[in-house]
C-alpha positions in Angstrom: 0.0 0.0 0.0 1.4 3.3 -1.0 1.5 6.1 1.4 0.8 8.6 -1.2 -2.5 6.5 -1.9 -3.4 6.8 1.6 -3.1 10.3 1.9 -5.2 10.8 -1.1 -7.8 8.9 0.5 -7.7 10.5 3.8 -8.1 13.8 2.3 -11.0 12.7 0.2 -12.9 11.4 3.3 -11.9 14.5 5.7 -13.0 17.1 2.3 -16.7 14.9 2.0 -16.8 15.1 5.6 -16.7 18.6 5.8 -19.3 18.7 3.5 -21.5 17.4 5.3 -20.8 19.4 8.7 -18.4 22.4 8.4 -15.9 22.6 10.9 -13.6 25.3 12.7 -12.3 26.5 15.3 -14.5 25.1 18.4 -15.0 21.7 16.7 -13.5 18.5 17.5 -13.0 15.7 14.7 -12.1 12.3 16.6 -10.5 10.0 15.0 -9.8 6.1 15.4 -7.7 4.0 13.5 -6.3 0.6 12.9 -2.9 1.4 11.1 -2.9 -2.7 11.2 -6.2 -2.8 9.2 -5.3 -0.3 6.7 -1.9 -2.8 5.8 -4.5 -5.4 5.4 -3.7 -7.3 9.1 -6.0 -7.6 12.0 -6.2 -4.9 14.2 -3.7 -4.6 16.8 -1.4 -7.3 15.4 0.9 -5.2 13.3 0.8 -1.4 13.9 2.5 0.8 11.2 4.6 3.9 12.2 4.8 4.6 8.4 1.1 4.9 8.0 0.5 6.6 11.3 2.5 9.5 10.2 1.2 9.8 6.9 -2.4 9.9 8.3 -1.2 12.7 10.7 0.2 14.4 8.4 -2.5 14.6 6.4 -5.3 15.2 9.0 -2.8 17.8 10.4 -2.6 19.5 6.6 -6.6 20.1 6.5 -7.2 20.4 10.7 -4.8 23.8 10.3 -7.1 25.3 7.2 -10.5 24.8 9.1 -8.7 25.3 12.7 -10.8 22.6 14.2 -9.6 20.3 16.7 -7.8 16.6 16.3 -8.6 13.8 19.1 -7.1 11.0 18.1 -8.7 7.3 19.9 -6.6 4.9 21.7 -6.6 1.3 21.7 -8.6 -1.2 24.1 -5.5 -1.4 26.2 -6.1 2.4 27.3 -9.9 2.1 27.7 -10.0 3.9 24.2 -8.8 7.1 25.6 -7.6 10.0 23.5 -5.2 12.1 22.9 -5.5 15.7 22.2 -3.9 18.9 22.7 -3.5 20.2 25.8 -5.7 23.5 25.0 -8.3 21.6 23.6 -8.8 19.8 26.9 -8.6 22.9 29.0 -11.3 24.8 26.5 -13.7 21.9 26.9 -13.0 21.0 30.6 -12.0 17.4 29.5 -9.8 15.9 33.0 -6.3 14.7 31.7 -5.4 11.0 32.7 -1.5 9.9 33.6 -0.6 7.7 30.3 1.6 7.8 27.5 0.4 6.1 24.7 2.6 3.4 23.0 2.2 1.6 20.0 1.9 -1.9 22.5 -0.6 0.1 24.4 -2.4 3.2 22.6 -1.7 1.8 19.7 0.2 3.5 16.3 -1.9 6.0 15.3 -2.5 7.4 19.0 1.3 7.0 20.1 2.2 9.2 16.7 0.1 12.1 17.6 1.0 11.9 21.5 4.7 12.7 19.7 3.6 14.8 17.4 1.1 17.5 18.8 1.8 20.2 20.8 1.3 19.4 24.3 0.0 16.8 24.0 -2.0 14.5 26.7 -4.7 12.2 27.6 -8.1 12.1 28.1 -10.9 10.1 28.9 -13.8 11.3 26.7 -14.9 13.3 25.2 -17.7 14.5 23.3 -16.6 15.5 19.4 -18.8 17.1 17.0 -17.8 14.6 14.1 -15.7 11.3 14.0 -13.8 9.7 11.3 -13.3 5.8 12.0 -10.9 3.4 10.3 -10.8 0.1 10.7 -14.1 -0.3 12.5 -12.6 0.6 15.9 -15.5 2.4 17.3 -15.7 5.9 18.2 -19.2 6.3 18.7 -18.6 6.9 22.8 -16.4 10.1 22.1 -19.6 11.5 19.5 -21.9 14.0 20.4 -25.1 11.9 21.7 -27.2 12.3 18.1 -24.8 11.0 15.4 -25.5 10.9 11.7 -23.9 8.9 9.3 -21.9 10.6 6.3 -21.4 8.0 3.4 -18.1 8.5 1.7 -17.1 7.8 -2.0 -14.4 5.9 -0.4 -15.5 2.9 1.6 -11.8 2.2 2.2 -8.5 3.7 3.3 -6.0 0.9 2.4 -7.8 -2.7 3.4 -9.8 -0.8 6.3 -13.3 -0.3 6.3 -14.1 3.6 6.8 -17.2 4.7 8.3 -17.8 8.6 9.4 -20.5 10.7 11.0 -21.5 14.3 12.2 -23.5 15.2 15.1 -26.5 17.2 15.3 -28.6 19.0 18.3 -31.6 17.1 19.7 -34.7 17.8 17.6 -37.3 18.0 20.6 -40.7 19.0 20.9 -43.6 17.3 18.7 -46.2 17.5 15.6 -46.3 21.5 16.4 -42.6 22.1 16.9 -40.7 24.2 14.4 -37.2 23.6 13.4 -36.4 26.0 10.6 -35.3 29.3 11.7 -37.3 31.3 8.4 -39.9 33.6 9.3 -42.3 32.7 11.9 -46.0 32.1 10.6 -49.0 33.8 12.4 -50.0 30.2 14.3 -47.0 30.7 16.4 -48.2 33.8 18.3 
């Protein structure tokens, strides 16, 4: 598999993505990732420094046009923690944990951006505003509570499955409740 490859197809996925729910600056994207699945092996069995640094570099590449923020989900062996820059846990009040992600523990993707981002550290949860998951390793606890699936042209990035999704707010109220924010009709007075 051909790094360059993979970048193309991360890029593709984070542009469609973005489509779907703009982000910037007060936005989190969490992402999960089997570097193992994407080189075709089952997750956690052979972890891939080479493809953990190409993904970060090319999430990094968009995250600083938009200015949103990266989260980037552990392995099972850390309870599927993330890592995340330091700011963006003090902006959202997210508790750091005492951990440093390996590739053993943490796995590949996660111990690359614990070395790579600025002040980096670790997290429990948290509660992102879109998610970007490779190699089916579930990032649904760190979404917003109403997720919606985005369905992207590319259903892989190397031999990994890619699924995505952006959140929404809750739609409450019932068969009278009004969601569009055009002009107001007279039967709401």
């Amino acid at each position: 598999m051909s790094v360059e490859i993979i970048r193309e197809e991360v890029v593709t996925i984070v542009r469609e993505l973005l489509q779907a729910k703009p982000l910037s600056e007060g936005h989190v994207l969490v992402i999960g990732t089997s570097t193992s699945e994407i080189i075709g092996q089952r997750i956690g069995s052979a972890g891939s420094q080479e493809v953990a640094a190409t993904l970060y570099e090319s999430l990094e590449a968009v995250r600083v046009t938009h200015g949103f923020a990266l989260a980037f989900q552990c392995c099972e062996h850390l309870n599927r923690a993330l890592v995340i820059e330091r700011k963006t846990a003090e902006r959202f009040g997210w508790p750091e944990v005492t951990v440093i992600p390996v590739p053993t523990a943490g796995g590949a993707m996660a111990a690359h951006a614990f070395r790579a981002m600025q002040d980096a550290v670790v997290v429990e949860s948290i509660q992102a505003d879109a998610g970007i998951d490779i190699g089916d390793t579930f990032i649904g606890m760190h979404l917003k509570p109403i997720a919606v699936p985005v369905r992207p042209s590319v259903k892989q990035v190397g031999e990994a499955h890619v699924t995505m999704a952006v959140t929404r707010p809750k739609l409450i109220g019932g068969v009278r409740a009004v969601y569009d924010r055009g002009p107001l009709n007279d039967s709401c007075r």
